[in-house]
C-alpha positions in Angstrom: 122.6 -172.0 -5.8 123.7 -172.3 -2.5 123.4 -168.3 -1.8 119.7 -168.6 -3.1 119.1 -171.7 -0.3 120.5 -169.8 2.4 118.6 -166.7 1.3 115.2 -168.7 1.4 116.2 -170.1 4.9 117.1 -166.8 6.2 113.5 -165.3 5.0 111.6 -168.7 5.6 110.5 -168.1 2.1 109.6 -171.7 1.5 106.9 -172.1 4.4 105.6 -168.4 3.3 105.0 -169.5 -0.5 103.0 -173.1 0.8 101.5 -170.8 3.1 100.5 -168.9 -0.1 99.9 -171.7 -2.2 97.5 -172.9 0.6 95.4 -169.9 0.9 95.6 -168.5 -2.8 95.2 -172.0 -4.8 94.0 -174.5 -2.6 91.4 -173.1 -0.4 89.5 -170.9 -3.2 89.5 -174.3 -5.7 87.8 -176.4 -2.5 85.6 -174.0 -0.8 82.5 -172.6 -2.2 82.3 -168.7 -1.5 80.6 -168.6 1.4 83.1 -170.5 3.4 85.7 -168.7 1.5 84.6 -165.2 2.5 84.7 -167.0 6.0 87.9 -167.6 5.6 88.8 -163.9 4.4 87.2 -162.4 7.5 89.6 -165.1 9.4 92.5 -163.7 7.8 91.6 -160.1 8.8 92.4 -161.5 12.1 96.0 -162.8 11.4 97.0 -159.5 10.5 96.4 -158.6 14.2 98.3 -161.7 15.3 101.4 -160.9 13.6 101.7 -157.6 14.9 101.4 -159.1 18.2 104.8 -161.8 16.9 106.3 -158.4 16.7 105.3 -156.5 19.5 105.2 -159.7 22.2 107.6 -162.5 20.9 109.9 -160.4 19.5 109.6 -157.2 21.6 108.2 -158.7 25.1 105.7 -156.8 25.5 102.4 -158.5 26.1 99.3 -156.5 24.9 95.7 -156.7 25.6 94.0 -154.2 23.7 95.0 -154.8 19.6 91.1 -154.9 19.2 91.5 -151.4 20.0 93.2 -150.7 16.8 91.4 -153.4 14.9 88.4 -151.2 15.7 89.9 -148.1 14.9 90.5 -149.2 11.7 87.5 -151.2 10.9 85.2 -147.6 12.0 87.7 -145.6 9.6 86.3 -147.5 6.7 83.0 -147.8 8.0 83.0 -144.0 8.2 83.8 -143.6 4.5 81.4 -146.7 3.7 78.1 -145.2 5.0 78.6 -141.5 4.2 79.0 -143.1 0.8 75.7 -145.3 1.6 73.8 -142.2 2.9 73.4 -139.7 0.0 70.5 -137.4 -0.1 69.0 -140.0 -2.7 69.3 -142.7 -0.9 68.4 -141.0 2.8 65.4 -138.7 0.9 62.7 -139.9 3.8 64.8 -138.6 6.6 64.0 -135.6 7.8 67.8 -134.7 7.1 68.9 -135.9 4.5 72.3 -137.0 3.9 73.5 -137.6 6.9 73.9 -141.2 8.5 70.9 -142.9 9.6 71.4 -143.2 13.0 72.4 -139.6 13.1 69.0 -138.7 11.7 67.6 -141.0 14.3 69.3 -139.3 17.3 68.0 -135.9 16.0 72.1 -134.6 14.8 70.9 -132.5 12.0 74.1 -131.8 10.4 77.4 -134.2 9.4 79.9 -133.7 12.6 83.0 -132.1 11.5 85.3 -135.2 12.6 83.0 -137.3 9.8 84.1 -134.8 7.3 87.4 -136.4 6.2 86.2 -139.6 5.5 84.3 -138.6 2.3 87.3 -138.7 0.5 88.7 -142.7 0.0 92.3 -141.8 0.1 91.8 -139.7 3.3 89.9 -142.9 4.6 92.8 -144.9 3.5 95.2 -143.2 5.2 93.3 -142.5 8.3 93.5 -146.4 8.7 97.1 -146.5 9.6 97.2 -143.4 11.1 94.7 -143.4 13.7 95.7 -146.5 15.2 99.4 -145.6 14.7 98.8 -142.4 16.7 96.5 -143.8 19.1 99.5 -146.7 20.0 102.4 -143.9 19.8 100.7 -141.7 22.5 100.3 -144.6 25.0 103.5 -146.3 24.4 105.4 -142.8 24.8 103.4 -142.7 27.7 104.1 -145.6 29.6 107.2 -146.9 28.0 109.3 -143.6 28.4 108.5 -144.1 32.6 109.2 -147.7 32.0 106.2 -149.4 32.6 106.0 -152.4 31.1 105.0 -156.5 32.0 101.7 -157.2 33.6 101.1 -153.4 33.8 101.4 -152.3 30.4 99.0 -155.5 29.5 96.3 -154.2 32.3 97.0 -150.6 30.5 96.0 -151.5 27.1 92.5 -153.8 28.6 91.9 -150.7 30.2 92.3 -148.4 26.7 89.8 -151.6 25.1 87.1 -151.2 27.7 87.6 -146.9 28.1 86.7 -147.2 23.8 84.4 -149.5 24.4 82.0 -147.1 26.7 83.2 -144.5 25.0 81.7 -146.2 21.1 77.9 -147.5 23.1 77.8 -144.2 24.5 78.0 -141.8 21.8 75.1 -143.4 19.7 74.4 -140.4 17.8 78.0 -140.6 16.6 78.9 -143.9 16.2 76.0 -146.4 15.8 75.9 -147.0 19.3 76.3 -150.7 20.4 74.2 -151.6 16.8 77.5 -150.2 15.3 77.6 -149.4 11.1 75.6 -151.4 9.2 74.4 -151.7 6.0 77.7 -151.1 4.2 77.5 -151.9 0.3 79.2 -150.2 -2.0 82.9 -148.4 -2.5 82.8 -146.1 -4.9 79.6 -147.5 -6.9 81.5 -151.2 -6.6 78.7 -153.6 -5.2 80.8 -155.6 -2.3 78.2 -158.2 -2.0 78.8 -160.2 -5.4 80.3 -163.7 -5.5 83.2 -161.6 -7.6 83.5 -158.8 -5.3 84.2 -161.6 -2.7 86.6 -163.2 -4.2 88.4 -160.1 -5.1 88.2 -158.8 -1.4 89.4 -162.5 -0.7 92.5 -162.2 -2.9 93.6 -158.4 -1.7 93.5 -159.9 2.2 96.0 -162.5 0.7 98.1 -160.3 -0.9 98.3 -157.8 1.9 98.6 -160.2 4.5 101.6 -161.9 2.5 103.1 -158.3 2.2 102.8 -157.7 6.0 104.6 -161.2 6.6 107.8 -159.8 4.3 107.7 -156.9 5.6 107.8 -158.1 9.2 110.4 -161.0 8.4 112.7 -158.1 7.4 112.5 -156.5 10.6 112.9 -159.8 12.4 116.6 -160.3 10.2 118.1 -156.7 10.4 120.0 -155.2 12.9 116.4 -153.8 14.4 114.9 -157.2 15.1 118.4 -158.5 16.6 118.3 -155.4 19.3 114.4 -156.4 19.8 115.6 -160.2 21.1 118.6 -159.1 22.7 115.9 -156.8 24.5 113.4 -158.7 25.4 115.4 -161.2 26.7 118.1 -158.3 28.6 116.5 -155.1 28.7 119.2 -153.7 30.9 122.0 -155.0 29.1 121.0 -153.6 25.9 120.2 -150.1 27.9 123.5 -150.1 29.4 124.9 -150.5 25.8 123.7 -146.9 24.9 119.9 -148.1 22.8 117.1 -146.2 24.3 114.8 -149.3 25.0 111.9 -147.1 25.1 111.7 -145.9 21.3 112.0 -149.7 20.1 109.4 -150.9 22.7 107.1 -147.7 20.9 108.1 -148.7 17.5 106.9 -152.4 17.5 104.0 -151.3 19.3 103.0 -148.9 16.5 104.1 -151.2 14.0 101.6 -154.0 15.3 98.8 -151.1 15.8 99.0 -150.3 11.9 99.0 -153.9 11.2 95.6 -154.2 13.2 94.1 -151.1 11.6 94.3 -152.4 7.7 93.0 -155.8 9.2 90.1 -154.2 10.7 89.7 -152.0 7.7 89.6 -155.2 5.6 87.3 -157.0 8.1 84.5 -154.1 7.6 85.2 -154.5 3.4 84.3 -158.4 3.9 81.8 -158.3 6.2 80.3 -155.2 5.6 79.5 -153.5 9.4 81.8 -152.7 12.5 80.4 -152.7 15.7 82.1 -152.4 19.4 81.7 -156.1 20.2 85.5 -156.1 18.0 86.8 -153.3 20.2 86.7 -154.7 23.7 88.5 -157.1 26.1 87.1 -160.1 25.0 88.2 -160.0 21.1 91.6 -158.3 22.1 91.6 -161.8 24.5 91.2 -164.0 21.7 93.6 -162.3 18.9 96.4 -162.7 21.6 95.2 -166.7 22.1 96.0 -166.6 17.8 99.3 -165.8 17.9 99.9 -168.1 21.1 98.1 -170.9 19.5 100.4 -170.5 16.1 103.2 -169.2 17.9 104.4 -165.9 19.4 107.5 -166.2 17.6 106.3 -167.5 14.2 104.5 -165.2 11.7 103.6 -168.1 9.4 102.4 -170.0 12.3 100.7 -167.0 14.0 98.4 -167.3 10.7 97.7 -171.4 11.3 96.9 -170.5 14.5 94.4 -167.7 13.5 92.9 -170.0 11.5 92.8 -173.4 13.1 91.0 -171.2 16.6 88.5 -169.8 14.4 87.8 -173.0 11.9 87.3 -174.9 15.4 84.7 -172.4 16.8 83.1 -172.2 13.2 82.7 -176.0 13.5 82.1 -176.2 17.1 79.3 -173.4 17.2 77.7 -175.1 14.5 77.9 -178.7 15.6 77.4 -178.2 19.1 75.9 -175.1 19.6 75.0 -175.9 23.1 78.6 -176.9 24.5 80.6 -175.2 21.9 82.3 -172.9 24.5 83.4 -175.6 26.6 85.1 -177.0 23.7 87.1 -174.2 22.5 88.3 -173.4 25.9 89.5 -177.0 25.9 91.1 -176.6 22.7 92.7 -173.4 24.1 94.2 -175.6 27.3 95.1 -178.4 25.7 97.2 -176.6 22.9 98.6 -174.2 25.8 99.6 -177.3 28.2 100.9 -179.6 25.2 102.5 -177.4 23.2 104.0 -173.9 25.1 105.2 -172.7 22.0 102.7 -173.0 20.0 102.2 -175.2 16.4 105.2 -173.6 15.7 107.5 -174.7 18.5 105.6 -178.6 17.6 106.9 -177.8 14.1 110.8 -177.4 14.7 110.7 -179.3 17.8 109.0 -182.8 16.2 108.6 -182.6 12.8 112.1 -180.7 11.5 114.3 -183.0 13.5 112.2 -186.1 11.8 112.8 -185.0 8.4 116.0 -183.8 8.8 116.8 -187.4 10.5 114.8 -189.0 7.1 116.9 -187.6 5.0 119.8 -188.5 6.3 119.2 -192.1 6.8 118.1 -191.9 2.6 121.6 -190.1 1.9 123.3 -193.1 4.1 121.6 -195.6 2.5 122.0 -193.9 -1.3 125.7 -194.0 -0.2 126.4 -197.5 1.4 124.7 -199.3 -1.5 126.9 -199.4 -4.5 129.8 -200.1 -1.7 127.5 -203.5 -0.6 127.0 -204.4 -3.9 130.8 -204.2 -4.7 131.4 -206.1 -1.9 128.8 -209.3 -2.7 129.5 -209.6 -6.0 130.8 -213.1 -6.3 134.4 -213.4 -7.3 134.7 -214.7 -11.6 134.5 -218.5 -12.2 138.4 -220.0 -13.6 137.9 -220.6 -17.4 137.5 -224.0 -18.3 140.8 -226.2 -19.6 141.6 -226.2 -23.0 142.4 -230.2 -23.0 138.9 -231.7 -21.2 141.2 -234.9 -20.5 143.4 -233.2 -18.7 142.1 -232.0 -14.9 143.4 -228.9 -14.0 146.0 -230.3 -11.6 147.4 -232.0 -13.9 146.0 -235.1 -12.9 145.0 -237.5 -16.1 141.5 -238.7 -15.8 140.6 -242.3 -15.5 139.5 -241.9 -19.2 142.5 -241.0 -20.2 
């Protein structure tokens, strides 16, 4: 019993399955389905902000640019979603049929060859992980193997967000332009917009989400995630001890762009379109604020943190739809000034100590109370004389 307590400290097990009981029981018994698709598409997001637990609070190294691969994955799926939503049937009144509308718009009479992949759903599937994965690899290697790194790296990777950016509005023809993929409706005959469908969709983001969080938590208790602390916090040290900094920096950096591509590949299955306006600076901005808000170092509270920012501009946009920016960059400073490390960091530093200081007064209490009644019980009256005439001194009474 007391190996399996350690072993559910060790993992955080216990916050991960209320954390699952939340968002798997709770939320989908109280919400009706169009806030609960709302909350899917939120969840997408958390999947970028606990790659960035890995690749910033446990790796140091700050990025600016995860929308990048949250892109990359979303258009992967888009990809396979619209060549499946543009078959000659369905695109007959083009003047090519088959091929994307906005191809057909732009006069591109024929599929480009880069499209062709994505026609197959395990292709698409894998292309999800792997295009972001590659994409991260070849600018990590790049900058991490000459040891750039700090506020550099971070202005790197805004500068990768804005170069895709252009780079998706200008090659309309290609890519939807700055109208993006729309339109998306079906995988594999399977109508995504039904109440069911959402709630499956919903319930797959759970599960993978929940997977990622293991998976990560591993990493964070082996040997790997020990050599990522000691390096973030001594890089030389753990240099001079014979680790080539570099390849771990490059690993968590990969690790937290495949993280981002399934997210965005599940954002595009929920919401049904990508468009750049989830690739630039500003998005890649506001996932880093997530995990900051929940936590760097916390996965569980990197997933709060997603959804507490995005519940409060939800509610804010629609309550105050004239201010509603003001407010959430007030929510963003006050949480920043009041709590630095996040809900997390309020968690262990306010309410652990609290309950663990409840407890303990219960177990003191529980202990000191049979020993106080013990010692209040009154002592046991002498029996009465057998002879009432005599007193028990001795002494006859005056009856007597």
């Amino acid at each position: 019993m007391k190996t399996l307590k350690l072993w559910i400290q060790r993992y955080q097990l216990a916050s991960m399955l209320l954390l699952l009981a939340l968002l798997a029981v709770v939320l989908p018994l109280t919400l009706d389905i169009f806030r609960l698709n709302l909350v899917g598409k939120y969840l997408t997001y958390a999947f970028v902000a606990i790659g960035l637990v890995m690749v910033w609070g446990y790796g140091g190294v700050l990025s600016l640019g995860q929308g990048v691969f949250f892109g990359l994955g979303g258009y992967a799926m888009a990809m396979f979603l619209k060549l499946e939503a543009s078959d000659p049937i369905t695109t007959k009144i083009q003047s090519t049929p088959g091929i994307p509308d906005f191809m057909d718009w732009n006069q591109i009479t024929e599929l480009p060859a880069f499209w062709l992949p994505f026609k197959s759903l395990p292709l698409t599937l894998i292309a999800v992980i792997a295009v972001p994965t590659l994409l991260a690899w070849i600018v990590s290697f790049a900058m991490f193997k000459r040891r750039v790194g700090g506020v550099y790296f971070a202005i790197i990777t805004q500068a990768v967000a804005l170069i895709l950016t252009v780079l998706i509005i200008g090659q309309q023809g290609y890519t939807g332009g700055v109208n993006g993929m729309t339109d998306l409706k079906t995988v594999l005959g399977w109508d995504t917009r039904t109440d069911s469908a959402k709630y499956i969709l919903y319930y797959l983001c759970v599960a993978l989400l929940m997977g990622a969080m293991v998976l990560c938590r591993w990493i964070q208790t082996s040997k790997l995630g020990t050599l990522l602390l000691a390096m973030r916090d001594k890089e030389d040290r753990v240099r001079f001890s014979g680790y080539d900094v570099a390849n771990f920096k490059i690993f968590t950096f990969c690790l937290a762009a495949a993280l981002s591509g399934i997210g965005g590949a599940l954002f595009t299955l929920q919401v049904g379109f990508m468009s750049p306006s989830f690739v630039g600076i500003v998005p890649s901005i506001e996932m880093v604020i997530y995990a900051a808000v929940g936590g760097r170092m916390s996965l569980v509270g990197a997933v709060y943190g997603t959804l507490l920012v995005n519940a409060g501009k939800t509610y804010f946009s629609e309550s105050f739809p004239d201010m509603w920016l003001f407010l959430m960059a007030a929510l963003f400073i006050g949480v920043t000034m009041a709590f630095p490390m996040g809900l997390a960091g309020l968690w262990e530093s306010h309410v652990v100590p609290w309950w663990k200081g409840r407890r303990e007064a219960l177990r003191q209490a529980s202990v000191q109370a049979p020993k106080l009644a013990k010692d209040h019980t009154p002592p046991n009256d002498p029996p009465p004389p057998s002879n009432p005439a005599v007193l028990p001194d001795g002494v006859r009474s005056q009856g007597a």
